[in-house]
C-alpha positions in Angstrom: 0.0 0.0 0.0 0.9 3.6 -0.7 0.6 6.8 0.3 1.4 10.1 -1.7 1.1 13.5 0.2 2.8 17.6 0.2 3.0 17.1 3.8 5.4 15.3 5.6 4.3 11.7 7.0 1.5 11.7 8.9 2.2 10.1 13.2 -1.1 8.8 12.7 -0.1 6.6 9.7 0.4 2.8 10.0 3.8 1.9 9.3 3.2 -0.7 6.6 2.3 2.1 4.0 4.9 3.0 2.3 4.8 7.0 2.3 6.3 10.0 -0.4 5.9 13.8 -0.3 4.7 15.0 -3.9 2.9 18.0 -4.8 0.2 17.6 -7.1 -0.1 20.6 -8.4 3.0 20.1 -10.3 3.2 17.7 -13.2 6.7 16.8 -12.6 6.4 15.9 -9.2 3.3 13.5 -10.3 5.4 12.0 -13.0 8.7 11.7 -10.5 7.5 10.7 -7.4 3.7 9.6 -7.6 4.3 7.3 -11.2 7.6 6.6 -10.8 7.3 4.8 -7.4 3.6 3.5 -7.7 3.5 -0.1 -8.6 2.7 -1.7 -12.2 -0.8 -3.3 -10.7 -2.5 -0.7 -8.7 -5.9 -2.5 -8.2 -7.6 0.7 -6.2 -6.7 4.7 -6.3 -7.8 7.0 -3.1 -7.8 10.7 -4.0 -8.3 12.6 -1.0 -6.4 16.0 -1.2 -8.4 19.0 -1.5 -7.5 22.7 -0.2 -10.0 25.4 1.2 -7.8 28.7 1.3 -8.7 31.6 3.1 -8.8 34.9 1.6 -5.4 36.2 2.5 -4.8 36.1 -2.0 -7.1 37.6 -4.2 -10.2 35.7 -5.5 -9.2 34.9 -8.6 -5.9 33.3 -7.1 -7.6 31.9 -4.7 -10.1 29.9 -7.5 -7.3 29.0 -9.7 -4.8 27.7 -6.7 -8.2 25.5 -5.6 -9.7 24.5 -8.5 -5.9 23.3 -9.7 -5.4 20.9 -6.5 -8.9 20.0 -6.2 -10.0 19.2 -9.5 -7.4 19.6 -12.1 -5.3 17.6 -9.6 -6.8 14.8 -9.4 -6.8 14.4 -13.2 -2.8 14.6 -13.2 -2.9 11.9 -10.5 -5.5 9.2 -12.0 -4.1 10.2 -16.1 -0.5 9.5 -14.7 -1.6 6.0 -13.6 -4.1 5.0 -15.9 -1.3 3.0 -17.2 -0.8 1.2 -14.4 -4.5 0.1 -13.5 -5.2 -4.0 -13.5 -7.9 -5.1 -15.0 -11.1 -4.5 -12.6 -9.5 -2.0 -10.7 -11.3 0.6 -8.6 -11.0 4.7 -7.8 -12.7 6.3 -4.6 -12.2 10.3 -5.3 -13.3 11.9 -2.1 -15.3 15.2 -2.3 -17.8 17.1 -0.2 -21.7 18.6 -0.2 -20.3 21.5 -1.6 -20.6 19.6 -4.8 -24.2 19.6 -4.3 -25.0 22.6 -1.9 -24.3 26.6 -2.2 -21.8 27.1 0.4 -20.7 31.4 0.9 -17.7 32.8 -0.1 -15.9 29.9 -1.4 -17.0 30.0 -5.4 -13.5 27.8 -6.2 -14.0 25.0 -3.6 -17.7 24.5 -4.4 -17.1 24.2 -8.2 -13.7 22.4 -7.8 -15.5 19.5 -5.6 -18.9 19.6 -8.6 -16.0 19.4 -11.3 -14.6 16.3 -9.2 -17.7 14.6 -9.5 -18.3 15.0 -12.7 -14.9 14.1 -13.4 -15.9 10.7 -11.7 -18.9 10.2 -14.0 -16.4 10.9 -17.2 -14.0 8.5 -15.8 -16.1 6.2 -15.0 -17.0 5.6 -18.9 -13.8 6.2 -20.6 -11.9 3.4 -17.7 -14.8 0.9 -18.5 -12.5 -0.9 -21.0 -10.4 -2.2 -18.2 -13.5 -2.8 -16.4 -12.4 0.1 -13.5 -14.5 1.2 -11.5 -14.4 5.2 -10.6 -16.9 6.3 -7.9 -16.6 9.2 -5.2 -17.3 10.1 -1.6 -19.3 13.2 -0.9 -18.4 14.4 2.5 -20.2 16.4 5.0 -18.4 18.2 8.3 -15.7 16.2 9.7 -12.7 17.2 11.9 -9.9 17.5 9.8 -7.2 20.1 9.5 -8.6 22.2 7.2 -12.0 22.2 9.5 -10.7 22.2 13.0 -11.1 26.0 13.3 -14.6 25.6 12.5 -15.0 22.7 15.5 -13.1 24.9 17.7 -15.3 27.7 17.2 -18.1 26.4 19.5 -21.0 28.6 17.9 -20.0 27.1 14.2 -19.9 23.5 15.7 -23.0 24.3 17.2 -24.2 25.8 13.9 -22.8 23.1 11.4 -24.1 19.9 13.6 -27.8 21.4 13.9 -27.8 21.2 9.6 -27.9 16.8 10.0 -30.4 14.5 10.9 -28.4 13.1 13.1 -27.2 16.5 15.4 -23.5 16.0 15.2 -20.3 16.3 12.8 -18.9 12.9 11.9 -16.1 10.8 12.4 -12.9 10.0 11.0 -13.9 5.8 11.2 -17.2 6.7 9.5 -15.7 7.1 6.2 -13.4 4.5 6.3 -16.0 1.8 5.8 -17.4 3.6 2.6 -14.2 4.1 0.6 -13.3 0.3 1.6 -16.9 -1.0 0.2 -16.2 1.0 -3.0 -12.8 -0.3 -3.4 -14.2 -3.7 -2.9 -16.4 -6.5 -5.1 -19.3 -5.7 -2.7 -19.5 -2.7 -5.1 -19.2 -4.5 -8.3 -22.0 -2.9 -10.1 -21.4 0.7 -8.9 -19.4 3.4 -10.8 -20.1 7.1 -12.1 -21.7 7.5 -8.4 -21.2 9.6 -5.7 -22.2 8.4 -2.3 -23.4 10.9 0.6 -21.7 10.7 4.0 -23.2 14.2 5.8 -25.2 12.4 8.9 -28.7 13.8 6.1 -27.3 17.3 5.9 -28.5 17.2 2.3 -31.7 15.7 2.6 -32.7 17.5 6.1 -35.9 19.6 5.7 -37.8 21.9 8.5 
């Protein structure tokens, strides 16, 4: 198993994944690092990055710099190792209900995560001939670093958790099971979807 990251290696990761920095925003690093030391049978492909940048840049830079990681760098990623998928292969591209929902004063992350998803459903016919699978998590609020400011900030927890059926933001393990059922046969005769995981933020009425 790998891992590819522009951080440095998670504490949290377990040590049998084998771990690179890369940037992928930059199509040399993809090609160097991510292709170059990803093996010749990849039988599933994760995509989690995504960035939510705050408005210290103007907007314009702030759309391009997100729509480029979030979208346009995932497409770098998978067309780097299209090459390398087996035969029945699978791709989980994580993305969020801002695919779905209008969220304020963050145009480039909304339309980067409803570009991702319909970069699943493209995928998801032009893979078929090798019988891969492309599918994608849409995420509500979880704690993650790019949210933990929000989960400190008591009155947006507060605010955020009252949105879900179920009253609360959700957990790391609660994704975990998704993205493993989509990677699996269990999920044989799903692709071009996107599954919700927001606790019925986008289905909660009055």
């Amino acid at each position: 198993m790998f891992a590819f990251s522009r951080s440095p290696r998670p504490k949290e990761l377990i040590q049998n994944i084998t771990y690179f920095q890369a940037d992928i925003s930059d199509q040399i690093s993809v090609e160097s690092v991510i292709k170059s030391n990803s093996p010749d049978d990849l039988y599933g492909i994760v995509f989690v990055s995504g960035i939510s940048i705050s408005g210290e840049s103007t907007e314009i830079d702030r759309f391009s710099k997100t729509v480029d990681v979030n979208l346009i760098g995932a497409f770098r990623v998978i067309n780097a190792l299209q090459s390398k998928l087996s035969r029945g292969s699978s791709i989980v591209c994580v993305s969020s209900i801002n695919a779905h929902l209008a969220f304020p004063n963050n145009p480039g992350y909304v339309a980067s995560k409803a570009g991702l998803e319909g970069l699943v459903r493209a995928l998801s016919l032009d893979l078929n001939h090798i019988k891969c699978r492309v599918n994608a998590v849409s995420l509500g609020y979880f704690l993650t670093d790019m949210t933990k400011s929000s989960f400190n900030d008591e009155q947006k927890r507060i605010q955020r958790a009252s949105h879900t059926i179920l009253g609360r933001w959700g957990e790391l393990n609660e994704i975990s099971g998704v993205v493993h059922f989509l990677l699996s046969n269990s999920s044989s005769y799903i692709t071009g979807q996107s599954i919700v995981v927001d606790g019925g933020w986008t289905v909660k009425g009055m």
